[in-house]
Every structure is written in C-alpha cells, then in structure tokens.
C-alpha positions as CSV (number, residue, x, y, z in Angstrom):
1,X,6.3,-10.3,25.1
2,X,3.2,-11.7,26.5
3,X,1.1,-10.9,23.5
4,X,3.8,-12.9,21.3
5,X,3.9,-15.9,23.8
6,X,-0.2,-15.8,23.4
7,X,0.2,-15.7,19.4
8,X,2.4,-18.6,19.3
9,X,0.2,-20.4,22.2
10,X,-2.7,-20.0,20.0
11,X,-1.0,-21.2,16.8
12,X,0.2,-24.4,18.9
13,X,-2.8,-25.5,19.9
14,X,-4.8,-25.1,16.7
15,X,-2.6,-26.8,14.7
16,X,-2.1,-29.7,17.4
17,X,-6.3,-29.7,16.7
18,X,-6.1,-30.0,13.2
19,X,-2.9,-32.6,13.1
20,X,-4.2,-35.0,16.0
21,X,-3.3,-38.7,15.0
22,X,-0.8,-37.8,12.0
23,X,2.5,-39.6,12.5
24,X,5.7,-40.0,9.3
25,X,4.9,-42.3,6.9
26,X,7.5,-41.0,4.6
27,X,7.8,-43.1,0.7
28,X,9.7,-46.0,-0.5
29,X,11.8,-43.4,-3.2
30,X,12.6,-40.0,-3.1
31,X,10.0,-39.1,-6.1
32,X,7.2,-41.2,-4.6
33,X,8.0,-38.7,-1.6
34,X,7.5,-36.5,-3.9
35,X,4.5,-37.1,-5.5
36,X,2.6,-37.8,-2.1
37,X,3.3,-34.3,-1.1
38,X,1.9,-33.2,-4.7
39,X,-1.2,-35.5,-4.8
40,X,-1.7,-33.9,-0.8
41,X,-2.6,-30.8,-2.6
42,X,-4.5,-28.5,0.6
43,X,-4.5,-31.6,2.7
44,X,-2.5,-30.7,5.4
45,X,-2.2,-33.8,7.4
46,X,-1.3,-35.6,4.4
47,X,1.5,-33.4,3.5
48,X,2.5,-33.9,7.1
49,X,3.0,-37.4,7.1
50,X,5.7,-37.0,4.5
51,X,8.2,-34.9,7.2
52,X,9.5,-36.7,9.5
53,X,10.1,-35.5,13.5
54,X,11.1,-37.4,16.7
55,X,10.4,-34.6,19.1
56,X,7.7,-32.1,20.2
57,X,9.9,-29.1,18.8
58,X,10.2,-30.4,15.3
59,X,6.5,-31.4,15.2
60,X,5.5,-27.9,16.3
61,X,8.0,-26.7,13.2
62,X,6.3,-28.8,11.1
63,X,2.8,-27.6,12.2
64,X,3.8,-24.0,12.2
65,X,5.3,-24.0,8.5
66,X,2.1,-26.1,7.6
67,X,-0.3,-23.0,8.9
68,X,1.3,-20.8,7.1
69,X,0.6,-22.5,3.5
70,X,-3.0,-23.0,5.0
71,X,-3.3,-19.0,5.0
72,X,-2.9,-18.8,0.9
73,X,-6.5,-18.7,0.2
74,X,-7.2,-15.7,2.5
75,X,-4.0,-14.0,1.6
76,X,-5.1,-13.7,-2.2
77,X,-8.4,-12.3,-0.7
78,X,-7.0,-9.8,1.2
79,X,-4.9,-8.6,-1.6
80,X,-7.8,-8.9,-4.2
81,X,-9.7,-6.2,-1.7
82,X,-6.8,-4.3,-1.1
83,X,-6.2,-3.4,-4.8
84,X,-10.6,-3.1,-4.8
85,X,-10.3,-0.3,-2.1
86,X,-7.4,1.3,-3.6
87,X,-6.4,0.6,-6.9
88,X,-2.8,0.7,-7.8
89,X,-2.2,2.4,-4.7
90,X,-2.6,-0.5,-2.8
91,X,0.5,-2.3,-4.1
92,X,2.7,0.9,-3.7
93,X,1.1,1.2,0.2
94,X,1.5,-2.2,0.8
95,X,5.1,-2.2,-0.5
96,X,7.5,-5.2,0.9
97,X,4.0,-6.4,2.7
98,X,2.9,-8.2,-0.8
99,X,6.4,-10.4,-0.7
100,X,6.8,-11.1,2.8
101,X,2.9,-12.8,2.7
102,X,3.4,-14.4,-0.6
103,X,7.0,-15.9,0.8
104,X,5.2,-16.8,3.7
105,X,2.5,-19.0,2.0
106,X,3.3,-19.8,-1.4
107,X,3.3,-23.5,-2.1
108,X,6.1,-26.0,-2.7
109,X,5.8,-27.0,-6.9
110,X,5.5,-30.2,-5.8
111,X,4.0,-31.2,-9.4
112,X,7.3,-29.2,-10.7
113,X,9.5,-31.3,-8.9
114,X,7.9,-34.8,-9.9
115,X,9.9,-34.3,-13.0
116,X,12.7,-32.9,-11.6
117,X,16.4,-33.7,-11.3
118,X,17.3,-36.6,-8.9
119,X,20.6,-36.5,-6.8
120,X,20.7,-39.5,-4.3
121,X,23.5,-39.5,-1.7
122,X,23.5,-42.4,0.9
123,X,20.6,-41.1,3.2
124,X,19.8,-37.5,1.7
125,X,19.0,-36.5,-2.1
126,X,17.6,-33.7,-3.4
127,X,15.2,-33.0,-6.3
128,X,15.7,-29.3,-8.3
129,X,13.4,-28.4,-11.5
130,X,12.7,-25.7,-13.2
131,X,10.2,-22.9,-12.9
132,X,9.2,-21.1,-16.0
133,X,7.1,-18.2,-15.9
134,X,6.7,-16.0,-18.9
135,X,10.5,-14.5,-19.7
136,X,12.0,-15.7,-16.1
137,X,13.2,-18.9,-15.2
138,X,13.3,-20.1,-11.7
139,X,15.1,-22.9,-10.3
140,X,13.3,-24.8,-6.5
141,X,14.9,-27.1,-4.5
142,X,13.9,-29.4,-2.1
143,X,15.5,-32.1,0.4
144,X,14.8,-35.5,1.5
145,X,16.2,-37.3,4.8
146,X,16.3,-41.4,4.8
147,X,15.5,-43.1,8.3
148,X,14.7,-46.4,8.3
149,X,14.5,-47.5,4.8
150,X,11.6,-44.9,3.9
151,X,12.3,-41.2,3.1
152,X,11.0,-38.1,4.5
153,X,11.5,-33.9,4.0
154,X,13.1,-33.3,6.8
155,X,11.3,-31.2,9.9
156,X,12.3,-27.0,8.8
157,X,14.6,-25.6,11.1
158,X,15.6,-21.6,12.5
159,X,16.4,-18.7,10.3
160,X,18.8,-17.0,12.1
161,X,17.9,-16.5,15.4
162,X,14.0,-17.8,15.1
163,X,12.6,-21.0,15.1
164,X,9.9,-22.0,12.4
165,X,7.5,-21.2,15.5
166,X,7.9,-17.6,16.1
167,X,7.9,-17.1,12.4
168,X,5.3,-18.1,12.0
169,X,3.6,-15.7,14.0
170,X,5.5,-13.1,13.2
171,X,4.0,-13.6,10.0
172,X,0.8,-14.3,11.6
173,X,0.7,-11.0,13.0
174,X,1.5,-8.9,10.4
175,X,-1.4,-10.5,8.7
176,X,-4.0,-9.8,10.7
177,X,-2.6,-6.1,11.2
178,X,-2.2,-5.3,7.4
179,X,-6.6,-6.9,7.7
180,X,-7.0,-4.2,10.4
181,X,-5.4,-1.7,8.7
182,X,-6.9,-2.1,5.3
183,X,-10.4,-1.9,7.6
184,X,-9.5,1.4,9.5
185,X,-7.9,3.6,6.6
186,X,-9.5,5.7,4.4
187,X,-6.2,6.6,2.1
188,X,-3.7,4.2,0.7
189,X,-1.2,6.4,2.1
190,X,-2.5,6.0,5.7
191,X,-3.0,2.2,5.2
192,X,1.1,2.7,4.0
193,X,1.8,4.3,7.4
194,X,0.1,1.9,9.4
195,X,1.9,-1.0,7.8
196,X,5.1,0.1,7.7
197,X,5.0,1.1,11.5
198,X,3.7,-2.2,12.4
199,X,6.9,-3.8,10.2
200,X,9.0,-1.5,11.8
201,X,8.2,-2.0,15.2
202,X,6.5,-5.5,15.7
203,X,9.0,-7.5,12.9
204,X,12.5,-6.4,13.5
C-alpha cells in the first residue's frame, strides 16, 4: 500500500512540474476544440488547456491521463527491444502486456476527428469519425462540455472502482516491471512468468 501511495505521489508531483501555469482555455466551437487538441500534437500543456477542471481532483485526472500519452515514445522502444531480444517470442511472452500499454498510451485521432461527425446538444456534442486501417474499420468518439460560452473535453473520470490517478500508476508500474523484466531474463518464457505474476498480483 505504501509503495502504491509513493507511485501515485511521484506521478503528482511531476506532472504538477511539468503543468505549472496551465489553466482551460477551451475553443469558441466544438471542431476548433478540436483542432487545438490536434495542432497540440506532444505538447502536453497545450492539450491541457483544452479540458476543463474546477478542482484539484479533476486537474490531477487530467495530469495523470496526460502522463500516460507522454509514455508512447518509450513504450514503442521497449517493444522494439523486446521483439530484438526475443523475436516472435516476445509478443507471445508479453501476451495481454502489448494491449494493456498500447491502450494506455495511444493517442486520441484528433486529426481524424477534425473531419468527423458533429452532434451539438445545448452544452455537450460529440464528434465520431472513422478509423480505417487496412481491412478494419474503426469508429472513435470523443465529448465536449460547454461552460461559459467556450467548450472544453471534459476532465476523465473512474473506471469502476479507480480514479484516472491510480490508473495511471497501475499502468505505470507494470511498465517499468515488464523494463525490469525484459533486463533480468534470459528466455522469453521466463520474461512470460515474470510478467504475468506481476499482472496477476500487482493489477487485479
């Protein structure tokens, strides 16, 4: 329990370090909103002006969900050196580990949704476009919240029982122990063992 409260500690105050002096500034429309967030690109306090929050909680929400995107970069590398070390073993070790880090830090299609499908009631609407990869069609969704005649995504809230927060480094976590295990094993297999006892133990 400790060792959580430190992980989430640490994730506060880094991200309060990176964030200092951001406040909403939201968009006239719902697709301006939308193309600030796109134009943001990696620019995380940028794409935090366009959520809006009114308390500490939903800032630190905000901040959390906003580490996780910020992890992309080093995720790809750690897969790229997984599959180096092992070869096709490493995505049958890895198993649900690949989905539940590229869930955790794939980006929004902002530049997806700029030509999306508009649906403006009173102070919400919502934007949906298409995703076509190859054969499979995807469809994304996002929200917008109106407060005072400019719009704003709205701050994320709990999944179930856990708040944006510990997500976050739950997800966190598992990272950096999937990094230590890919340094300490020798087989796929034992890399395998090591993750799935972590997931089993540390996630549920």
């Amino acid at each position: 329990m400790k060792k959580t409260h430190s992980v989430i500690a640490t994730i506060l105050c880094s991200v309060f370090l990176l964030s200092c002096g951001v406040s909403p500034k939201g968009a006239e429309t719902p697709k301006e909103l939308i193309i600030a967030a796109k134009d943001a690109g990696s620019d995380t306090k940028v794409l935090k002006s366009c959520y809006y929050w009114s308390t500490a909680e939903e800032e630190a929400n905000i901040d959390a969900m906003l580490s996780l995107k910020a992890l992309k970069p080093e995720v790809d590398s750690f897969l790229e050196d997984g599959k180096k070390k092992f070869g096709e073993k490493f995505s049958t070790a890895f198993g649900m580990g690949t989905f539940v880090l590229a869930m955790a830090t794939y980006p929004t299609p902002y530049d997806k949704m700029a030509d999306g499908e508009y649906v403006e009631t009173g102070d919400t609407a919502f934007v949906t476009a298409k995703i076509v990869e190859g054969n499979s069609t995807s469809t994304t969704k996002a929200e917008m919240i109106k407060k005072d005649a400019k719009w704003y995504f709205p701050a994320p809230s709990a999944r179930g029982t856990k708040t944006p927060v510990e997500i976050a480094a739950l997800m966190k976590g598992f990272f950096e122990a999937s990094k230590k295990a890919l340094n300490e094993s020798d087989t796929a297999e034992k890399f395998g063992e090591a993750v799935n006892t972590y997931m089993t133990t540390k996630m549920n």
